[in-house]
C-alpha positions, 0 to 999 in steps of 0.5 A: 107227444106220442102222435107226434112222434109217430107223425114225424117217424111217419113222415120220415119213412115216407120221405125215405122211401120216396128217395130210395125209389128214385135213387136208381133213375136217377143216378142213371139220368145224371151224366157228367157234361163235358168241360165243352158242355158245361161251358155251353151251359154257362154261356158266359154266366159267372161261374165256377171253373170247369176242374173246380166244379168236376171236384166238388161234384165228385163229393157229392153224397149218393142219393138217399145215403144216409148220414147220421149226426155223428157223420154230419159236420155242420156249420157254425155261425160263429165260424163266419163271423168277421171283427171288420167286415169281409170282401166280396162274397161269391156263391155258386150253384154246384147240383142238387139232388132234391124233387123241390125247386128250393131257393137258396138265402142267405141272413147277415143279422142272425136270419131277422132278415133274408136275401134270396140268392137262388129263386129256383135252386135247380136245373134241367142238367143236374143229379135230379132234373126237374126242368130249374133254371140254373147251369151247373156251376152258376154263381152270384156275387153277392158283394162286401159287408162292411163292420161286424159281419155274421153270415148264414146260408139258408135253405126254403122248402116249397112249405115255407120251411127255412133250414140253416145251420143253427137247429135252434132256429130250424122248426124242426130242430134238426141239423139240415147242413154240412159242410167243409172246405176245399180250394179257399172254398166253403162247400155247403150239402143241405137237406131239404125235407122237413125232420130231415127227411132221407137225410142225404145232404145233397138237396142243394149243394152250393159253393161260397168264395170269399170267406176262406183266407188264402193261407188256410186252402192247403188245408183241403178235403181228400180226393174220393177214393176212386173215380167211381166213388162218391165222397160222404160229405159229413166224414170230412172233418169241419176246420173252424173258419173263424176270423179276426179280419185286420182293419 
């Protein structure tokens, strides 16, 4: 038990070191396009609006800032479960600050299966550019789900590893998502290293549409406190999600 330990705390600090060395180069690479730039990328692709994407990018935990359990606000599963079905899910890609090329998928029957959303979670134009295929923003409609309907968002490592937000069912037991909600949106920030590695969040962050009712957007997180800060994804308080569609 005690070489395990020291493996996973070996691990861990390698993994933090590894990102604490490339914060500098890399909060220098990422520059902010443009809504001219931003929509040249897109090039017509479904994606997130120009101001709706500028906000979200802007709660974007710093690189390798780590977030302790009492600052994460995870995502429950029972919070995304629907009595009757839910409309049309969209998913959109918003950056990602992670040296894997991670997919993203997601589960509607508990993770016994899985659909990949995003082959390649990254893009040459994001906080850590490694030459993915995505445009910052890009999205994919996912469709409705009929009847009883519990969904759950994934992410898998280049080990095989997946992480989502119930700990049970993550090998290592650790907490890999948080999240909160902006705009009628989920806004989800996953941690891809496994035991949590530099616990910043901001591996993969992706938006989901469709799964927050219209009454509740005024409910919104905070604007960042200045235009230079970058808001901590876990400080934001989670609201419960959980609804009872009518037939």
């Amino acid at each position: 038990m005690k070489i395990k330990h020291v493996a996973r705390g070996l691990a861990v600090a390698i993994a933090t070191l590894t990102a604490l060395m490339a914060t500098e180069s890399v909060s220098k690479a990422f520059t902010v396009p443009t809504s001219d730039q931003y929509s040249s990328q897109l090039n017509g692709k479904l994606g997130l609006g120009y101001d709706t994407w500028l906000k979200f990018n802007g709660y974007i935990n710093r690189e390798a800032q780590f977030l302790s359990d009492a600052e994460l606000s995870p995502l429950n599963l029972d919070d995304l479960t629907w009595a009757t079905g839910v409309n049309d899910v969209e998913v959109f890609f918003v950056n990602e600050g992670a040296e894997y090329h991670n997919k993203i998928l997601f589960s509607a029957d508990n993770r016994n299966t899985t659909t990949t959303i995003f082959e390649d979670a990254s893009s040459s134009n994001s906080i850590f550019p490694n030459g993915g295929p995505l445009a910052l923003g890009q999205g994919v409609n996912l469709g409705g789900f009929a009847g009883r309907t519990s969904l759950s968002f994934l992410l898998q490592n280049p080990n095989g590893n997946i992480y989502g937000a119930n700990t049970a069912q993550n090998i290592d037991g650790t907490q890999h998502i948080t999240a909160y909600k902006s705009d009628g949106y989920l806004v989800l920030g996953f941690e891809d290293l496994d035991w949590g590695g530099d616990r910043d969040y901001n591996d993969v962050v992706i938006a989901v549409r469709g799964m927050v009712d219209a009454e509740e957007n005024s409910a919104d997180v905070p604007e960042p406190f200045s235009g230079a800060a970058l808001l901590v994804l876990g400080m934001v308080s989670w609201v419960g999600l959980r609804r009872q569609k009518k037939a």
